[in-house]
ZANU-75178 format. One record per residue (C-alpha): residue number from 1; residue in one letter; y, z, x. Coordinates in nm, 4 decimals. Layout:
<atoms>
NUM, A, Y, Z, X
...
</atoms>
This chain:
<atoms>
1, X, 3.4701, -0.9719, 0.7851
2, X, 3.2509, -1.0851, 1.0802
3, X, 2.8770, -1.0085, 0.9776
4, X, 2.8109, -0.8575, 1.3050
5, X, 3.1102, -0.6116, 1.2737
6, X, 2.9239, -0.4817, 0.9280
7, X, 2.7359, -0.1789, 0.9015
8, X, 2.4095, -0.3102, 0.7636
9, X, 2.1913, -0.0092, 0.7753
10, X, 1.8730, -0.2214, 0.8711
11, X, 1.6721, -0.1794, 1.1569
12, X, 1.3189, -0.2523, 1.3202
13, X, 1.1387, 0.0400, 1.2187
14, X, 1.2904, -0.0048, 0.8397
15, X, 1.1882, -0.3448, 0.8188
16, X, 0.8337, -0.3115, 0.9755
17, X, 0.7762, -0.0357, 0.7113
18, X, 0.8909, -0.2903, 0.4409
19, X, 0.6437, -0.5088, 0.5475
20, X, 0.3840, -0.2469, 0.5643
21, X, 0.4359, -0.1818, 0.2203
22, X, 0.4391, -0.5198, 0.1039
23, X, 0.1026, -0.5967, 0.2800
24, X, -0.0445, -0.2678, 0.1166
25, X, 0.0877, -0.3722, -0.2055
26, X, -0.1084, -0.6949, -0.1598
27, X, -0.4143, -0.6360, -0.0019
28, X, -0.4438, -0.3737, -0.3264
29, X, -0.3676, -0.6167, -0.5457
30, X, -0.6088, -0.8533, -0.3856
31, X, -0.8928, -0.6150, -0.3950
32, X, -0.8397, -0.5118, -0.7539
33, X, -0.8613, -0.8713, -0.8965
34, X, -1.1782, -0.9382, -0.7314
35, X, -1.3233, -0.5329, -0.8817
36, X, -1.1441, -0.6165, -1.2038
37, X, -0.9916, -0.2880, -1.1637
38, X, -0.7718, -0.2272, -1.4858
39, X, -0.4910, -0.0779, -1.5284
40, X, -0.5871, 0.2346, -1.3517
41, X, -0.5397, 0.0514, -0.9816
42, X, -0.2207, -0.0895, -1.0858
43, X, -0.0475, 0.2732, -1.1405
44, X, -0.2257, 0.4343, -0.8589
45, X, -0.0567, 0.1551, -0.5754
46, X, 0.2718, 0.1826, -0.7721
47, X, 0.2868, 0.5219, -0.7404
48, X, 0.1959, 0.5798, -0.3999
49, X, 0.4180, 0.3104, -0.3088
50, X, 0.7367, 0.4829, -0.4471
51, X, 0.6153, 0.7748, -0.2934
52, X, 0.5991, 0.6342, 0.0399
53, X, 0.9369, 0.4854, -0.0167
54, X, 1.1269, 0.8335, -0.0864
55, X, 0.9597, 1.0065, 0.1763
56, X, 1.0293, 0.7370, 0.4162
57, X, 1.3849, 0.7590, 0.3049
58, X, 1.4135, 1.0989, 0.3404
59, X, 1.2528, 1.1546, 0.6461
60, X, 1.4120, 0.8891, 0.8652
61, X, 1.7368, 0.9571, 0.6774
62, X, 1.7696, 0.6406, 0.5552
63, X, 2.0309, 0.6036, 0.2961
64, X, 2.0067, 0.2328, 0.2453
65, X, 1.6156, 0.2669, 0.1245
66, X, 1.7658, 0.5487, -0.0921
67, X, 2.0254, 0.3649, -0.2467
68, X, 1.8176, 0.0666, -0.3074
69, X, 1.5286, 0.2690, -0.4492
70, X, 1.7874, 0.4229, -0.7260
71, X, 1.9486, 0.0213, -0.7871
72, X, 1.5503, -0.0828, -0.8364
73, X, 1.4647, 0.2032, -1.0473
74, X, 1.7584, 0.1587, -1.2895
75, X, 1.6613, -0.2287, -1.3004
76, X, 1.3129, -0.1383, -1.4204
77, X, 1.4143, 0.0948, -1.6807
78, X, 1.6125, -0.1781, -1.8359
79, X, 1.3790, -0.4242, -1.7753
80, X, 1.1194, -0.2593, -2.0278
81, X, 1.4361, -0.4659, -2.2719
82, X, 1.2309, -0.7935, -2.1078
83, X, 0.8735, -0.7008, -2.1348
84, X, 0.9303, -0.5782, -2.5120
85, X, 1.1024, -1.0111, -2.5177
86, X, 0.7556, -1.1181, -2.3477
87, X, 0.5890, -0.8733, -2.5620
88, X, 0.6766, -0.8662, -2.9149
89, X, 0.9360, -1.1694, -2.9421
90, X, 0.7572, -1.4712, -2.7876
91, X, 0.3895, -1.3091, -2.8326
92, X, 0.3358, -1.4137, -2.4268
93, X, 0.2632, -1.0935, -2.2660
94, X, -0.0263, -0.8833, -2.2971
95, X, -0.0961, -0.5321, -2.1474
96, X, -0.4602, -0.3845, -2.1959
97, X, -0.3208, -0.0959, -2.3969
98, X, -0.5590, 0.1811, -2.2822
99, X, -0.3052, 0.3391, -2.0417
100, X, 0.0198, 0.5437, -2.0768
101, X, 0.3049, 0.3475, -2.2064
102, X, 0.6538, 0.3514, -2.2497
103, X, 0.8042, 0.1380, -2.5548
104, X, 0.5969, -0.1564, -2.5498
105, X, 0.4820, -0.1481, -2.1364
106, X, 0.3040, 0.0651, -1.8808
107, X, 0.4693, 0.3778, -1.7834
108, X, 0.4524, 0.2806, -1.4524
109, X, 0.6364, -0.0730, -1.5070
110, X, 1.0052, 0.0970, -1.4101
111, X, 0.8711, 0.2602, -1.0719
112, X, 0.6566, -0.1083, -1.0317
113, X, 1.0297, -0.2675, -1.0247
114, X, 1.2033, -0.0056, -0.8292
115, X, 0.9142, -0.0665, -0.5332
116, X, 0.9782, -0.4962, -0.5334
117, X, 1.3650, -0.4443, -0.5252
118, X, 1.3542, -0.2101, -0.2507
119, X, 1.1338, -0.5262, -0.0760
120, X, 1.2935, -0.7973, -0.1864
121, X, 1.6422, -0.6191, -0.1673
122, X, 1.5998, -0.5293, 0.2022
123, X, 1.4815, -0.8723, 0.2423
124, X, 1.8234, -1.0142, 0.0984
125, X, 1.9763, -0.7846, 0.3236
126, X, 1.8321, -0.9279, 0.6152
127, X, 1.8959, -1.2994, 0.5159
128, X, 2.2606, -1.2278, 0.4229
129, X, 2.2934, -1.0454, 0.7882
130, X, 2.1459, -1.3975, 0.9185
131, X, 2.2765, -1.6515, 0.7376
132, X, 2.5344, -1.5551, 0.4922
133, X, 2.5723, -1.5162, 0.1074
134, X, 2.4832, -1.8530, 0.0007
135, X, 2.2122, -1.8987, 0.2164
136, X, 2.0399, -1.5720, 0.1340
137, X, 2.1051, -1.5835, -0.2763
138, X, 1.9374, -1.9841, -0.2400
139, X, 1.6856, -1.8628, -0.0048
140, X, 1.5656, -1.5997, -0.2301
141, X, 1.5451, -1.7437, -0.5420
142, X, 1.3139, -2.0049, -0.4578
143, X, 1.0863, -1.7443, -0.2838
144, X, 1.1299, -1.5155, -0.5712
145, X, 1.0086, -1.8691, -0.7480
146, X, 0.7051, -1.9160, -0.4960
147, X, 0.5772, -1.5682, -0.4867
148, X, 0.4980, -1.4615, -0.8321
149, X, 0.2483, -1.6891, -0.8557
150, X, -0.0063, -1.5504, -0.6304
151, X, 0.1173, -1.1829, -0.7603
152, X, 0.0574, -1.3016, -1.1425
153, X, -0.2860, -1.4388, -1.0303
154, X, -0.3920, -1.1133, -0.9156
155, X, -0.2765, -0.9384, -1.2057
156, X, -0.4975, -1.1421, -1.4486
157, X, -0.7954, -1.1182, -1.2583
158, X, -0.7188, -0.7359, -1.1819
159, X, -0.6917, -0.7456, -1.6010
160, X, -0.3423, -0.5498, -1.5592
161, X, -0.1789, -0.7823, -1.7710
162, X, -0.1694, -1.1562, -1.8832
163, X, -0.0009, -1.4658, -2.0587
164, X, -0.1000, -1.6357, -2.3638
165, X, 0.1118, -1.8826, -2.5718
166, X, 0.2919, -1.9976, -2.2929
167, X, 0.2459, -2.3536, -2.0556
168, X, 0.1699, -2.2121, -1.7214
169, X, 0.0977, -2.3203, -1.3391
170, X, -0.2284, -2.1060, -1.2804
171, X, -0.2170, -1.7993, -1.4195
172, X, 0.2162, -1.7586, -1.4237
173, X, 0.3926, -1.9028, -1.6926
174, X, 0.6534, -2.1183, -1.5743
175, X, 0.9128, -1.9081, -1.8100
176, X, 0.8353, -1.6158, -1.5849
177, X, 0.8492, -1.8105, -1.2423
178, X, 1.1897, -1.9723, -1.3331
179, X, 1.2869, -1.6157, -1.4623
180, X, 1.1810, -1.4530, -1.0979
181, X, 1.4311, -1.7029, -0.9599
182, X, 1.7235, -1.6682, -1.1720
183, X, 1.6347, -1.2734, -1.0843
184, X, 1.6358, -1.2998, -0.6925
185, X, 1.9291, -1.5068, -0.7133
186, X, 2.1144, -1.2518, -0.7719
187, X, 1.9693, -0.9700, -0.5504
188, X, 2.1794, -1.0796, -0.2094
189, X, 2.5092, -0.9807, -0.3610
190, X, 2.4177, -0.7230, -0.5808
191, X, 2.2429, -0.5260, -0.2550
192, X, 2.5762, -0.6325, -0.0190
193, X, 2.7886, -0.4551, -0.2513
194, X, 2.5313, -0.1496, -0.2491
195, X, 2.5048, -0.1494, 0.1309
196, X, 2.9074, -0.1578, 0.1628
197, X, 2.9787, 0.1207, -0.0587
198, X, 2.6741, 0.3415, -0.0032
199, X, 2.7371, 0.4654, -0.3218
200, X, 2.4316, 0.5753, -0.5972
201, X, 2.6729, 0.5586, -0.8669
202, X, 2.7483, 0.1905, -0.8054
203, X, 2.3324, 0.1557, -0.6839
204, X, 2.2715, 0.2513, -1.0914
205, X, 2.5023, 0.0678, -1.2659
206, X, 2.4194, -0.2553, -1.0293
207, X, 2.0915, -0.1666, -1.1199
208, X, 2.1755, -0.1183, -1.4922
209, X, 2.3245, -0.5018, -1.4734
210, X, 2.0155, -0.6543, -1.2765
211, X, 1.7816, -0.5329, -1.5718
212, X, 2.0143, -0.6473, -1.8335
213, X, 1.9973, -1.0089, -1.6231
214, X, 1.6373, -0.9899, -1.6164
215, X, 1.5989, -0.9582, -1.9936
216, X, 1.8704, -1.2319, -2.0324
217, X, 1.7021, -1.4453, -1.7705
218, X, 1.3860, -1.3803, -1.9941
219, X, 1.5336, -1.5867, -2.2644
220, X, 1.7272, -1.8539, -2.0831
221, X, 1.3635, -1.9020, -1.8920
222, X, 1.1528, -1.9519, -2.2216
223, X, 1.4018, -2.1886, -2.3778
224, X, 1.3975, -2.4145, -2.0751
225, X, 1.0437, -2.3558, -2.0147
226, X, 0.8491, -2.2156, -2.3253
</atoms>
């Protein structure tokens, strides 16, 4: 099928509001690593940014937001599998501890996820529309490579969480930025399939999938890269 003859369910408003987001998300970040906020910053952005994202969704009556909001949220419950790795396996990650958790991470750590795959998924969405597949599943895993960086930066200084035991560049261990890669790579197809269907059921399980590859992409990161 002719890209052009597909139904992508993307538009200007959509994407400026993606964008909007992102910024928020980063200026926030930005300004909490330079207060040494805690913990407490990161759950209030997360929050409000998942709230933004369902009433945006609902409001405009935008089922692809939806639909990608359920895929991210399912990813992030599974990917609490990956943090307990980072956690408790390796001895790499470290979370302050004075804040609510779930298992072994913050309780806001699934919703956290569910806001950067609605982002990043809407952002495959628009490559695949552009350039195709290949293109977009390339294209985003080296910017899923190139941004955590900066985002894993912030998050030491904002003292939301940090590495130890690991070889890093800066302040993001390289396990974790070949991980982000092996995780974006996959995002392109995995939101193409959810934006043909339109189906939550096949949004979840997708979703149930990309945090199962996350936790393995955990481990194939560290022994490549420990």
């Amino acid at each position: 099928m002719n890209n052009h003859d597909i139904d992508w369910g993307v538009d200007k408003r959509t994407t400026w509001f993606i964008v909007g987001s992102q910024i928020m998300m980063m200026v926030w970040s930005f300004g909490s690593s330079l207060a040494k906020a805690g913990p407490t910053s990161a759950a209030i952005i997360t929050y409000l940014c998942f709230i933004s994202i369902i009433l945006y969704g609902l409001f405009v009556k935008n089922r692809l937001i939806l639909l990608l909001l359920a895929f991210g949220f399912a990813a992030g419950v599974l990917e609490l599998f990956a943090d307990h790795y980072s956690i408790s396996t390796i001895n790499a990650l470290i979370y302050p501890g004075n804040e609510p958790m779930i298992y072994t991470s913050p309780l806001y750590m699934p919703f956290a996820w569910a806001n950067v795959f609605v982002q990043l998924g809407y952002y495959s969405l628009l490559l695949t529309r552009k350039k195709g597949l290949l293109f977009a599943s390339i294209a985003m895993a080296i910017l899923g490579g190139m941004y955590i960086p900066f985002y894993e930066n912030f998050a030491k200084d904002a003292e939301w969480w940090w590495y130890e035991n690991v070889s890093m560049f800066w302040n993001a261990p390289y396990y974790i930025i070949i991980c982000e890669a092996l995780i974006s790579l996959a995002l392109p197809l995995c939101t193409y399939m959810i934006e043909q269907k339109k189906s939550y059921l096949l949004a979840i399980g997708l979703g149930v999938l990309e945090g199962l590859w996350i936790w393995g992409s955990a481990i194939i990161a560290y022994f490549l890269a420990p």
